[in-house]
C-alpha positions as CSV (number, residue, x, y, z in Angstrom):
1,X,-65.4,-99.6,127.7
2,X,-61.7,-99.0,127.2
3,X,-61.4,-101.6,130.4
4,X,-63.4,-104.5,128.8
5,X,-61.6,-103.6,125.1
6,X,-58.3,-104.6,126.9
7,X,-59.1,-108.0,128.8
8,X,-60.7,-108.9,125.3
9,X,-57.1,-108.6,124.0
10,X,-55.4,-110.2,126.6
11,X,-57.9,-113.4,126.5
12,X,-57.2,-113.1,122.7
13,X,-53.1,-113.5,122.7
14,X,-53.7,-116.3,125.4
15,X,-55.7,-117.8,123.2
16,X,-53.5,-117.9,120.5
17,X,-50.7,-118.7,122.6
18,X,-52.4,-121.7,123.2
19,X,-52.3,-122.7,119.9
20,X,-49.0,-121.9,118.4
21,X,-46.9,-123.1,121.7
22,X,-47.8,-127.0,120.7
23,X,-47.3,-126.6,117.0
24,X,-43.7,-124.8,117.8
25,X,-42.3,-127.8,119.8
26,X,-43.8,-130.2,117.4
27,X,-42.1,-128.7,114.1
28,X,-38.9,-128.0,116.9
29,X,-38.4,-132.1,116.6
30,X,-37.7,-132.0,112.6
31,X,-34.0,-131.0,111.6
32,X,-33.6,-128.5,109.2
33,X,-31.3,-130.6,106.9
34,X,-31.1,-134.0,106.4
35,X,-28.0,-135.5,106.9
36,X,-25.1,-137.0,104.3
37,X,-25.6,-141.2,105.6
38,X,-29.6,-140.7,105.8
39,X,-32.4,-142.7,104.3
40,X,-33.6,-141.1,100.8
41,X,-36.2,-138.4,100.6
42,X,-39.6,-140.1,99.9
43,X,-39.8,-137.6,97.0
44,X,-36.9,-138.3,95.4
45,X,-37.3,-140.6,92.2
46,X,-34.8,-143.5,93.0
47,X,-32.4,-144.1,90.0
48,X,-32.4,-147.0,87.5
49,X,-31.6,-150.3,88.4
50,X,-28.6,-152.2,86.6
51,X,-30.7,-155.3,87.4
52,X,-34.5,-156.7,88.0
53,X,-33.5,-157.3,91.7
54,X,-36.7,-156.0,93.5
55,X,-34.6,-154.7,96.9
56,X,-32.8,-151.8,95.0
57,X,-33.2,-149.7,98.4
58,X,-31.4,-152.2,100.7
59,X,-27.7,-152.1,101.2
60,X,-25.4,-154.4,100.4
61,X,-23.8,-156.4,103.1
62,X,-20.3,-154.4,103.3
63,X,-22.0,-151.1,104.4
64,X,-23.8,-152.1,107.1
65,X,-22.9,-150.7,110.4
66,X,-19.6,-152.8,111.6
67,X,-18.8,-153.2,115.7
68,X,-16.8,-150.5,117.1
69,X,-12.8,-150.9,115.8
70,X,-11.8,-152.3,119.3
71,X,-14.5,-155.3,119.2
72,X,-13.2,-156.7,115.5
73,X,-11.0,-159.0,116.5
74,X,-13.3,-160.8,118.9
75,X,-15.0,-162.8,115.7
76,X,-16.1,-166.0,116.6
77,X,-16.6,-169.4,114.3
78,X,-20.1,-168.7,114.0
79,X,-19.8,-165.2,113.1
80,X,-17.0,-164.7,110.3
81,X,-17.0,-161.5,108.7
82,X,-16.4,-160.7,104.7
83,X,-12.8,-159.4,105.7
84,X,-11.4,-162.6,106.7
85,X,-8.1,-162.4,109.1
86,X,-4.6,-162.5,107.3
87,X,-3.3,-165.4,109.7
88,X,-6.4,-167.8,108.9
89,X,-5.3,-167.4,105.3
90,X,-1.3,-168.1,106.3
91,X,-2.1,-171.0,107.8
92,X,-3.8,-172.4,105.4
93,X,-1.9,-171.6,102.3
94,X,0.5,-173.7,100.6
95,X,4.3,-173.1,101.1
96,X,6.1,-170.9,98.1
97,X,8.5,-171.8,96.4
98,X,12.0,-170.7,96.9
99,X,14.5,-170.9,94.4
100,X,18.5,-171.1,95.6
101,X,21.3,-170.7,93.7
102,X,24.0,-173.1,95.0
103,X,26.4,-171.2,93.9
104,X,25.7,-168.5,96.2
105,X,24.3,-171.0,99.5
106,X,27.0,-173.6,99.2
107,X,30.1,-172.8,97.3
108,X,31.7,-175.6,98.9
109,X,29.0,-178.0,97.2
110,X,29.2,-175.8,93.9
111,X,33.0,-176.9,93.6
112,X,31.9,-180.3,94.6
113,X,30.1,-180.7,92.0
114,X,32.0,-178.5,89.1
115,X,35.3,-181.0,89.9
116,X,32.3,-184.1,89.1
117,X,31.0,-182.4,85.4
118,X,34.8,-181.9,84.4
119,X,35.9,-185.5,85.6
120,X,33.1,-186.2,83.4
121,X,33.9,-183.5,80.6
122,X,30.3,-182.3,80.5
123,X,30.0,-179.6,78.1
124,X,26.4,-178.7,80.1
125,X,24.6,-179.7,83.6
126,X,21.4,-178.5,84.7
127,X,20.7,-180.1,88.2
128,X,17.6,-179.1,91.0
129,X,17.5,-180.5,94.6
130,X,13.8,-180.1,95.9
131,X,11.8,-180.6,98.7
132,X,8.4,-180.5,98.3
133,X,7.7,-180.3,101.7
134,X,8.9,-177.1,102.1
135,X,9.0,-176.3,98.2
136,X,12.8,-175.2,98.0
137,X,14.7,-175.7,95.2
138,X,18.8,-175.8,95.0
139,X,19.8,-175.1,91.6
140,X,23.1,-175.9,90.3
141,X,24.4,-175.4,86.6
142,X,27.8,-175.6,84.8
143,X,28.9,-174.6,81.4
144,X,27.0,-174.0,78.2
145,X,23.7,-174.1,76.7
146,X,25.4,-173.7,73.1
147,X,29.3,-173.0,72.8
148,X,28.7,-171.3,69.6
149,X,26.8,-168.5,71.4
150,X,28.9,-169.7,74.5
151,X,25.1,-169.2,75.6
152,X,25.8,-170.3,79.8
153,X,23.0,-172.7,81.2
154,X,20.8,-171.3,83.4
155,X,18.0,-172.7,85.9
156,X,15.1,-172.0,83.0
157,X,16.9,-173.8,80.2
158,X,14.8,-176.3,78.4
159,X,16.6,-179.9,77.5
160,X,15.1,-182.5,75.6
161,X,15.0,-185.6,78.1
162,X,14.2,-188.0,76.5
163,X,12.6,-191.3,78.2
164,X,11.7,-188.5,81.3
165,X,9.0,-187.6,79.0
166,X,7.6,-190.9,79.8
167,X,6.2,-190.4,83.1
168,X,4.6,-187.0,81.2
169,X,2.9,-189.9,79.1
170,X,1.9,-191.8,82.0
171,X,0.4,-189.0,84.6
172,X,-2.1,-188.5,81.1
173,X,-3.2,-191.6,80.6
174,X,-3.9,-191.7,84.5
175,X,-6.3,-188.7,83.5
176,X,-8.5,-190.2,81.0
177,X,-8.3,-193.5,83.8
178,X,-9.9,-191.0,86.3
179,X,-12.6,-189.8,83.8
180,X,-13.5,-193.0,83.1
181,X,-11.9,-193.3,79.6
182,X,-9.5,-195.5,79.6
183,X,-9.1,-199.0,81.5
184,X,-5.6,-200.1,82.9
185,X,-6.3,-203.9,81.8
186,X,-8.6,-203.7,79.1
187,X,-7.8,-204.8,75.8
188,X,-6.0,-202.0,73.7
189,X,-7.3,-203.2,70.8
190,X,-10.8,-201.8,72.1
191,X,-9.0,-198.4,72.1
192,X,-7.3,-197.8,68.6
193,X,-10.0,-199.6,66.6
194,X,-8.2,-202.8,65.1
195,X,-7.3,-206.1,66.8
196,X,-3.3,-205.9,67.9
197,X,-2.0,-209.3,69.3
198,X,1.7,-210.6,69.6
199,X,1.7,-213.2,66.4
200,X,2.8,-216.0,68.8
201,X,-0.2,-215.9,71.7
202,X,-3.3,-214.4,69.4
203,X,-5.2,-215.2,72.4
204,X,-3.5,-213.0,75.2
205,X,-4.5,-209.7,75.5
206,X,-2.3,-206.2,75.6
207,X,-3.3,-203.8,78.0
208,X,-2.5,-200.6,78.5
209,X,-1.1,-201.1,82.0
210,X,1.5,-203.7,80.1
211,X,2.4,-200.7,77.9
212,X,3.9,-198.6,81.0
213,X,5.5,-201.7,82.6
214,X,7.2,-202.5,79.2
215,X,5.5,-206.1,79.9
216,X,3.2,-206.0,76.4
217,X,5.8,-207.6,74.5
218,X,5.7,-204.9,71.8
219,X,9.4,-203.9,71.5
220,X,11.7,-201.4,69.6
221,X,12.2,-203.4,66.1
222,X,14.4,-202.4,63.5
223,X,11.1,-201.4,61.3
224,X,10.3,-199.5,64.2
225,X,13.8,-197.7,64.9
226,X,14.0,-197.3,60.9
227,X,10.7,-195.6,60.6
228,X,11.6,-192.3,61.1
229,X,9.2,-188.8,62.3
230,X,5.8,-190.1,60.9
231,X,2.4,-189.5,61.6
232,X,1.7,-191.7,64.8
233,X,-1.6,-193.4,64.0
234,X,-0.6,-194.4,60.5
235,X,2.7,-195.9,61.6
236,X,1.3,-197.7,64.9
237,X,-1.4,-199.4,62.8
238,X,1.5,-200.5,60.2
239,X,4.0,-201.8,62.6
240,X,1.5,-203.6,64.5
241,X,-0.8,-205.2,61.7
242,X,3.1,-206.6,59.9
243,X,3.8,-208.4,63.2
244,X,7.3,-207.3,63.5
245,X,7.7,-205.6,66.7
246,X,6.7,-208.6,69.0
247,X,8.9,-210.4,71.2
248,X,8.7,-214.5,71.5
249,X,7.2,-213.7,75.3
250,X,3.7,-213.8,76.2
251,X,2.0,-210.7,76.9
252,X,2.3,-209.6,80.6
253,X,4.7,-211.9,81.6
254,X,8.3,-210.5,80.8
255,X,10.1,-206.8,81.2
256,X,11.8,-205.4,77.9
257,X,11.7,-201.6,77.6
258,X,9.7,-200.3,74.8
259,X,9.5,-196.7,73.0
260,X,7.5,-198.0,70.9
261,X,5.1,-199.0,73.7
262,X,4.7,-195.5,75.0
263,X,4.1,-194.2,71.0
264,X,1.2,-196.8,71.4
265,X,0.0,-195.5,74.6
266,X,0.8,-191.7,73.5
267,X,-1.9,-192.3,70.6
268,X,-4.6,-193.9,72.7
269,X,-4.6,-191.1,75.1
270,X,-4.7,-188.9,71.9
271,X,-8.1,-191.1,70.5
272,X,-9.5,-190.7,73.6
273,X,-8.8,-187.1,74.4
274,X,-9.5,-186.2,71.0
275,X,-6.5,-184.2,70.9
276,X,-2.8,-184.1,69.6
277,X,-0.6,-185.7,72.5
278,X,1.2,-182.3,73.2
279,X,-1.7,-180.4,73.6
280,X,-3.3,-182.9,76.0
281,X,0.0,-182.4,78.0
282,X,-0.5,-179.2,77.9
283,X,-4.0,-178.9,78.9
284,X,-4.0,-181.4,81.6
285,X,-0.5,-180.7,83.2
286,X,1.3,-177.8,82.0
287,X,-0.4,-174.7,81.9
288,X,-2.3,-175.9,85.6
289,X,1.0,-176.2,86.8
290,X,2.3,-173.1,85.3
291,X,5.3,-175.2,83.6
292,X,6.9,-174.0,80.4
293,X,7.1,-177.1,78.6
294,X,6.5,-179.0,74.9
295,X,6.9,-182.3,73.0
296,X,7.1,-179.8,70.3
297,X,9.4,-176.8,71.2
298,X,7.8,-174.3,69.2
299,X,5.1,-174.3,71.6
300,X,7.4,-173.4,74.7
301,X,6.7,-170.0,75.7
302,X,10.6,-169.4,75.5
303,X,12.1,-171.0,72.2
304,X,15.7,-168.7,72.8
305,X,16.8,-170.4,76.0
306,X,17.1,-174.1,74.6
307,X,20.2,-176.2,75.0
308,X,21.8,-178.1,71.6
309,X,22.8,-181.3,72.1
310,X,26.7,-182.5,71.7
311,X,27.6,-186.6,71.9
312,X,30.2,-187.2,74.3
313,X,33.2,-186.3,71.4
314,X,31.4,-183.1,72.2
315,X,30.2,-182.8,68.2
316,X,27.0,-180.9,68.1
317,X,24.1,-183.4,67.3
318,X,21.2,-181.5,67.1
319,X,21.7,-177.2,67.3
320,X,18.8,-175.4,68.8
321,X,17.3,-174.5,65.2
322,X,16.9,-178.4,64.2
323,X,14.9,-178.6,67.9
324,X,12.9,-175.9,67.0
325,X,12.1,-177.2,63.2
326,X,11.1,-181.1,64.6
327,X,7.5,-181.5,64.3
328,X,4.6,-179.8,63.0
329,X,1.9,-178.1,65.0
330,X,-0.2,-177.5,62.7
331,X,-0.3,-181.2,61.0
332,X,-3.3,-183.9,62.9
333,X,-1.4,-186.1,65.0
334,X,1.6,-186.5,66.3
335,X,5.0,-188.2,65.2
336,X,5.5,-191.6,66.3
337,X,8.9,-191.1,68.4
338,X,7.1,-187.6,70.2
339,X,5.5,-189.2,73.4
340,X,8.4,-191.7,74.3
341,X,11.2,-189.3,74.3
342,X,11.1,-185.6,72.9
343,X,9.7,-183.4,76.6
344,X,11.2,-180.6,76.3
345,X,11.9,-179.1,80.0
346,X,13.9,-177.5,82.6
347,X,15.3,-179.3,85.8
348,X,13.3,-176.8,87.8
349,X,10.1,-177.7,86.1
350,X,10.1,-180.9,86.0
351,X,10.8,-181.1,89.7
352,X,7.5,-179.7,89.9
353,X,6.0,-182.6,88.2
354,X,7.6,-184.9,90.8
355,X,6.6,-182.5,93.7
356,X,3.5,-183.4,93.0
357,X,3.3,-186.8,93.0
358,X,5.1,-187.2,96.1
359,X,2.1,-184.6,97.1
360,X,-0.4,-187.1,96.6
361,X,-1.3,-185.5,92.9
362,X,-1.5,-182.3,94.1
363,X,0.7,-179.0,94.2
364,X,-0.1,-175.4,95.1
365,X,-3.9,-176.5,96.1
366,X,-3.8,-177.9,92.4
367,X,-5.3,-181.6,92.1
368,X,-3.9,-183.4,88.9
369,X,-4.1,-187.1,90.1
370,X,-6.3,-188.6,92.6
371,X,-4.0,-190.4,95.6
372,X,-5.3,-193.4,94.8
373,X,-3.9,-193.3,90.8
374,X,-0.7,-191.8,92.1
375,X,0.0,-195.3,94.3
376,X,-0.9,-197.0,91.1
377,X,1.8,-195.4,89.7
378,X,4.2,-196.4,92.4
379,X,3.2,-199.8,92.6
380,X,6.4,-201.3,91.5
381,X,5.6,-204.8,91.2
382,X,7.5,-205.7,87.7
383,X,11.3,-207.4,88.4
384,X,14.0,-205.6,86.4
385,X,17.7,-205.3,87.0
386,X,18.4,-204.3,90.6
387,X,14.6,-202.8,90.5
388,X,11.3,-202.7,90.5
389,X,9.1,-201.9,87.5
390,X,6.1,-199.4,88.2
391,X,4.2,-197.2,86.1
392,X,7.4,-195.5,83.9
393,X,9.2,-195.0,87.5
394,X,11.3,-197.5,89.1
395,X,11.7,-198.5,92.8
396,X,15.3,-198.8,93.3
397,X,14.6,-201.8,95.9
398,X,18.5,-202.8,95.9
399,X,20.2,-201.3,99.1
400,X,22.9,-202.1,97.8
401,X,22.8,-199.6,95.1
402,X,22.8,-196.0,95.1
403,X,20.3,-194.2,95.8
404,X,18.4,-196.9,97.4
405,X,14.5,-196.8,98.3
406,X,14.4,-193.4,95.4
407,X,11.9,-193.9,92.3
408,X,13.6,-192.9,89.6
409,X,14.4,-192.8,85.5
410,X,16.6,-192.3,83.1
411,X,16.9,-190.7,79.8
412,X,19.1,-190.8,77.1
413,X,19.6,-189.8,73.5
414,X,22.5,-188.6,71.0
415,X,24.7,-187.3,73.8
416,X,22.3,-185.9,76.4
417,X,21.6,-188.1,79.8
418,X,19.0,-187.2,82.1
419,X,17.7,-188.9,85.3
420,X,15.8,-188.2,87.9
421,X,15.3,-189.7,91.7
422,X,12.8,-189.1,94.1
423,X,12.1,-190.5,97.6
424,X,8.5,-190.1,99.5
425,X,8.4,-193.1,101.9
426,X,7.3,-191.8,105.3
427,X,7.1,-188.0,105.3
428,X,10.1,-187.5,102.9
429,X,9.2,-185.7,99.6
430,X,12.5,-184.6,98.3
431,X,14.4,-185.9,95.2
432,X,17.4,-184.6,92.6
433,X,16.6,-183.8,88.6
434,X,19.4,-183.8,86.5
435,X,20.7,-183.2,82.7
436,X,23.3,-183.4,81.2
437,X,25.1,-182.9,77.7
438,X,28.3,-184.3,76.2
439,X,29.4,-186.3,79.2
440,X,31.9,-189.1,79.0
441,X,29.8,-191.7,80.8
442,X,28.7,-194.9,81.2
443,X,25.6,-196.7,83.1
444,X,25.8,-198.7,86.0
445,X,24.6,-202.2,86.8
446,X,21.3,-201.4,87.5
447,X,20.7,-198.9,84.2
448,X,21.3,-195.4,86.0
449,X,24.3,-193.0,84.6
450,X,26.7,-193.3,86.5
451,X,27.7,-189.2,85.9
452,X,23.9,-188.2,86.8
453,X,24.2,-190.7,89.6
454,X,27.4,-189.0,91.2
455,X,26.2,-185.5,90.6
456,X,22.6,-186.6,92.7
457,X,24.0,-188.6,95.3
458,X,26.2,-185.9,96.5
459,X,24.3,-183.0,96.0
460,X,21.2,-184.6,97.8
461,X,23.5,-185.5,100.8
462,X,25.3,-182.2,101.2
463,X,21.7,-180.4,101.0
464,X,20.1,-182.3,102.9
465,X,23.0,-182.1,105.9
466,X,23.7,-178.7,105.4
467,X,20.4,-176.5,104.5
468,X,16.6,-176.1,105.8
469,X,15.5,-178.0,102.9
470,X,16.1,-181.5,104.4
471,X,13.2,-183.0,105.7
């Protein structure tokens, strides 16, 4: 009895045994912890989503599993991953700018040029070589700002160029052309609202396209010189309705530089923009570019660092204060003289204007202009003296002037002369700004200043000889 009590046990714990050793290995295969990187626990309520997107689970892109460290650099075309390689982007970034002192690179071109502004006893010279190729800049400056504050100039002070601030005019009209706003050879007279025809050909139109090439016949009268800062729409309608400021020349057919043409084409970019003209300028060229500039100076972002004007007795014509108090922000519309001459603007700036023309209208991955306006612009097709009339540049086509082959302007105005030349035939994209106050000078056959003229000529050819700007 005792016997067959004890093989009952033993079948008993086999039997069991039986049982438990499968359910052991099964529960062996679950881990006792789940770990950190793990999918959610089925049970766990999953927290609210910032959104309505229905795949709150899924992971975002970045945390999937990457390829081992060692394979990264084996991406392909087809595959490009979120973290871009740094040399793709290098290679396709523009240049930055480098600013040189040519003080410091060149002294030998510094004295160069300081024996040229005392020949020419300039109380102030601001001057940039550039190449916007490579987007290096050669600053050069020489005496004062203000001699009251014996304030020096620097590469950031702001001049008023004068007839420079034409092309400013002219790169915003191209604008409104690209929009589809404004028509190089449509009537202007469609534009400002009232008929406006030269007294001796009522049937020959005025286009806007005259109005840069100084060919619309509409010229700097005395009523027009006399007329003083007044609002631009109500003095353009004036002067034009009394007939007074027409040449004897048919429309289109003749050159005779015109302010008063650009003040007409400064408010037709303003009726068609619906904005004042420095504004527009702003909007559409300065603040893309990142330039600190104003046909109003109370809008420049730095109003201390402004250079007063002095004649070439070196009397002070208009102090810094005077600048700062011409115009009116907050009055609708601007003066009548603003557009054609009061830019206010360093060298280095505005050799960023240039840059990009000779860039094809753009600058820094920037489009302003399309390529095809900026050739219109170049088109010089209009005879002056020794050049070629474009779009407010000239083509000095004369090679047997300076600077031949350059576009380039002029600017003048109660003792401050400013010019700038530029050269982008072939691959070259390099050119000189300068300014100058209070210089003894005179203008050469062909219209440049002869002071700006000698200051360019030489600091061009030394910089482009001597430093890795020169293309």
């Amino acid at each position: 009895m005792r016997k067959k009590g004890s093989i009952m046990m033993i079948l008993l714990v086999v039997a069991i045994m039986i049982v438990l050793i499968p359910l052991l290995t099964t529960l062996s295969n679950f881990p006792a912890n789940e770990p950190a990187n793990g999918p959610a626990n089925k049970n766990t309520p999953e927290p609210p989503s910032d959104n309505n997107t229905e795949s709150v689970s899924e992971e975002p892109v970045s945390q999937v599993e990457e390829p081992a460290e060692e394979s990264i650099p084996n991406y392909t075309t087809d595959h490009q991953d979120p973290a871009v390689p740094e040399e793709t982007e290098e290679q396709t970034a523009s240049p930055e700018e480098t600013i040189f002192e040519l003080s410091k690179a060149d002294p030998e071109l510094t004295a160069m040029l300081d024996d040229i502004a005392s020949r020419y006893d300039c109380i102030a010279v601001s001057l940039v070589v550039y190449n916007g190729e490579s987007r290096d800049y050669y600053t050069y400056q020489y005496g004062y700002a203000d001699i009251s504050e014996q304030r020096p100039v620097d590469a950031d002070t702001k001049f008023r160029v004068a007839s420079l601030s034409k092309l400013i005019v002219v790169i915003c009209a191209m604008t409104l052309v690209e929009e589809g706003k404004l028509d190089l050879d449509a009537d202007i007279s469609d534009y400002l609202g009232y008929d406006v025809r030269n007294p001796e050909f009522p049937d020959a139109l005025i286009t806007p396209r005259m109005l840069m090439q100084h060919t619309s016949s509409i010229y700097d009268s005395n009523a027009y010189s006399s007329a003083g800062n007044r609002n631009l729409a109500d003095t353009t309608e004036r002067l034009l309705d009394a007939g007074t400021c027409y040449r004897k020349q048919q429309p289109g057919s003749s050159f005779k530089y015109s302010n008063f043409g650009y003040s007409v084409l400064g408010l037709i970019c303003e009726i068609l923009s619906g904005k004042r003209f420095d504004n527009l300028a702003r909007d559409i060229l300065f603040d893309p570019l990142d330039i600190d500039a104003a046909y109003l100076p109370v809008n420049l972002r730095e109003e201390t660092n402004i250079a007063a004007i002095y004649n070439r007795a070196h009397v002070l014509r208009r102090s810094v204060q005077a600048q700062l108090e011409s115009g009116d922000p907050s009055v609708h519309g601007s003066d009548h003289n603003q557009t054609p001459g009061n830019l206010m603007i360093s060298v280095i700036d505005y050799a960023k204007v240039l840059t990009m023309l000779g860039n094809g209208g753009t600058i820094d991955g920037i489009q302003i202009l399309s390529s095809d306006l900026v050739q219109a612009i170049h088109n010089a097709d209009t005879a002056g003296k020794g050049y070629k009339q474009g779009l407010a540049t000239r083509l000095q086509n004369d090679p047997d002037m300076p600077e031949a082959g350059s576009y380039w302007h002029t600017g003048s105005a109660w003792g401050t002369f400013a010019q700038y030349n530029y050269y982008i035939s072939g691959d070259a994209n390099r050119g000189v700004v300068v300014v100058t106050t209070g210089a003894n000078t005179k203008r050469l056959e062909n219209g440049m200043v002869e002071v700006c003229t000698e200051l360019s000529v030489s600091a061009l050819k030394v910089t482009s000889q001597t430093h890795p700007m020169s293309s």
